[in-house]
N, C-alpha and C positions, 0 to 999 in steps of 0.2 A: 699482330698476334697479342701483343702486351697490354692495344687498347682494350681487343678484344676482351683478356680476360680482365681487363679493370671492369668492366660493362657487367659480364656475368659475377664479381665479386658484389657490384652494385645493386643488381639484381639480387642477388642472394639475401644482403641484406634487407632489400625493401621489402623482401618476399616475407623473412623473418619477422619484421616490425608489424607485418600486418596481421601474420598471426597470432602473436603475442597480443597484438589490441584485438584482438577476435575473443581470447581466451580469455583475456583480463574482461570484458564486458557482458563476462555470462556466469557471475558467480552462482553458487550454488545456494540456495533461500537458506541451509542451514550455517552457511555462512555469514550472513546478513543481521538473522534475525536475533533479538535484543536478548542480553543477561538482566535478569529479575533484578541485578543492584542499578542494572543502568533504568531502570524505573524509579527508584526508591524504596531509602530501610523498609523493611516489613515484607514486600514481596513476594510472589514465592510462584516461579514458572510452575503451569500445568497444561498438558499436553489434553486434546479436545478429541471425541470421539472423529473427527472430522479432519483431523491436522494433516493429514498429508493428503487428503480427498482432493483431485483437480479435474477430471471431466464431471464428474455429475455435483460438485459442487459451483458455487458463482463466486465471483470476486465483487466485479462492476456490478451494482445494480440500480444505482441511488434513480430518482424521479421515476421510473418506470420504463425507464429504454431499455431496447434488447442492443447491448454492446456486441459486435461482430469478433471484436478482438476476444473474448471470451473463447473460442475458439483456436488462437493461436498461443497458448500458456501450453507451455511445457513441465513444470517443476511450480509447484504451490506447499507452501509451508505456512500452518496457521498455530498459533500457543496463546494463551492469557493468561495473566500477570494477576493473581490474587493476594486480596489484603484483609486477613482477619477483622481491621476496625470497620469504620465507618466512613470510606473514605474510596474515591473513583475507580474503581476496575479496568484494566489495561487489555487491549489486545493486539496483537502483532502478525499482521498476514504479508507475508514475501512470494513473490511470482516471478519465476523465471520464464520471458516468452521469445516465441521462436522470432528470426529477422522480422522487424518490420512491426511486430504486435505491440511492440511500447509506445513505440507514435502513435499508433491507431486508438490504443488505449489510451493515453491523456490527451488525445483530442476528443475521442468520446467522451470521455470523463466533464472537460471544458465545455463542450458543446450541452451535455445535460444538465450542468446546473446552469448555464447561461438562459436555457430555454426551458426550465423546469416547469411542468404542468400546475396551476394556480389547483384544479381540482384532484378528486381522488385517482388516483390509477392502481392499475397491476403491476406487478415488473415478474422477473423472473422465479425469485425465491421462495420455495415452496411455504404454506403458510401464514402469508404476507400479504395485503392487500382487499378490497380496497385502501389506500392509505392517500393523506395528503402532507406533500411536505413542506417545509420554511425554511429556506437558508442562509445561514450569515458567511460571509467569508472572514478567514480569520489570516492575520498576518504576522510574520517571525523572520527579520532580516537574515537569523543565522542556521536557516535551512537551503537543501540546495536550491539552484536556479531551478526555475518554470515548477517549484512546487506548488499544490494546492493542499489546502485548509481548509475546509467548514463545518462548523455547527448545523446538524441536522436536527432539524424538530419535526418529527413522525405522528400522525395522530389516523387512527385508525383499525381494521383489523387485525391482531395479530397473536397468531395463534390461537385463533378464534376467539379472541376477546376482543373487547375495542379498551387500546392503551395510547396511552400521549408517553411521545419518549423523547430526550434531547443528548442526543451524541455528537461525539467529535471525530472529522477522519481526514487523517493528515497523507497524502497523498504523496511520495517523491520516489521520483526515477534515476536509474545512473544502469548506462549504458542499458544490457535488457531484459536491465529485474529492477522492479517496482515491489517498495516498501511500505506497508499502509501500517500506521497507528492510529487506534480506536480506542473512543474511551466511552463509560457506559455510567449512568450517572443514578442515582436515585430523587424520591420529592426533597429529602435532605439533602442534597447537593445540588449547587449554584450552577449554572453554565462557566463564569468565571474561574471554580475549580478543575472543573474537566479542561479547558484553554490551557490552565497554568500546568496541570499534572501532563496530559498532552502532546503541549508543544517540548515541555521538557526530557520525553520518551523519543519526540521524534527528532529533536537533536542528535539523540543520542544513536538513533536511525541515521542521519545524515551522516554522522562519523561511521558507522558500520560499512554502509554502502561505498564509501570514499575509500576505506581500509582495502575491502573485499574487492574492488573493480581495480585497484591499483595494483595491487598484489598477484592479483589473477587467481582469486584461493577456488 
């Protein structure tokens, strides 16, 4: 009898732990997502016609793939980080997806720039396309594991113009919500700007996420 109930105290517990790592790896995107000082002075959160939009808006779309995991997000939270001067504009999208859709999604992700189309394509976003892309991968020891980085260089139609554009999109997961920082650059700004401003947003992302999954907020 004594073993017995040591078994089901055992039980109990591992039942608990499991939950607990259940809950802690499904924060909530407004948990996650960045304060205007973890950008830099000047900033100033603003909420986007589109910031809480998650079925008929897109997260994935880079080279022109149709991402399948697009379909398994539950919880999408979008805000950008404006700056009176002259100087890179921030953006910050968090998705919470159901089991299974964060793997799915940073292998899609890896799988599309590894294989990016040299010529113009489609992809999903309305407005977009044909375009053609170029991409650098961009690297920061002190982000988390299996994050992606890169400099996208866009040149094509959009929004029925034809514009050449050079962005940056920082890519990291923690358990299964996926934190993207984007930065948006003008011909007065460097690509080296957008990297520095950036990577130093999406640090600040890696702590967010580290916080939120541990805590279980």
């Amino acid at each position: 009898m004594r073993r017995n109930r040591q078994r089901w105290m055992l039980g109990a517990v591992a039942l608990a732990l499991l939950c607990a790592a259940a809950t802690a790896a499904a924060a909530l995107p407004r948990d996650v997502v960045l304060n205007a000082d973890q950008i830099g002075a000047g900033y100033r959160l603003q909420m986007r016609p589109d910031s809480h939009c998650t079925l008929a808006c897109v997260t994935l779309d880079l080279c022109g793939f149709h991402y399948r995991s697009e379909a398994r997000r539950k919880y999408r939270l979008q805000v950008n980080y404006v700056h009176p001067g002259r100087t890179v504009q921030v953006s910050n999208e968090v998705v919470t997806y159901r089991p299974g859709g964060i793997g799915l999604a940073m292998h899609e992700l890896r799988r599309s720039i590894a294989t990016c189309p040299k010529g113009p394509v489609m992809g999903d976003v309305q407005g977009v396309g044909p375009v053609t892309y170029r991409l650098t991968r961009v690297g920061d020891p002190r982000l988390l594991p299996g994050f992606v980085a890169v400099l996208i260089h866009v040149h094509g139609l959009i929004d029925g113009k034809v514009r050449s554009e050079t962005n940056l999109a920082v890519y990291q997961a923690r358990g299964n919500t996926l934190s993207i920082v984007y930065t948006y650059g003008s011909a007065r700004l460097t690509g080296a700007e957008q990297i520095r401003v950036g990577l130093h947003a999406a640090e600040g992302s890696a702590d967010n996420l580290g916080r939120a999954i541990r805590t279980g907020r």
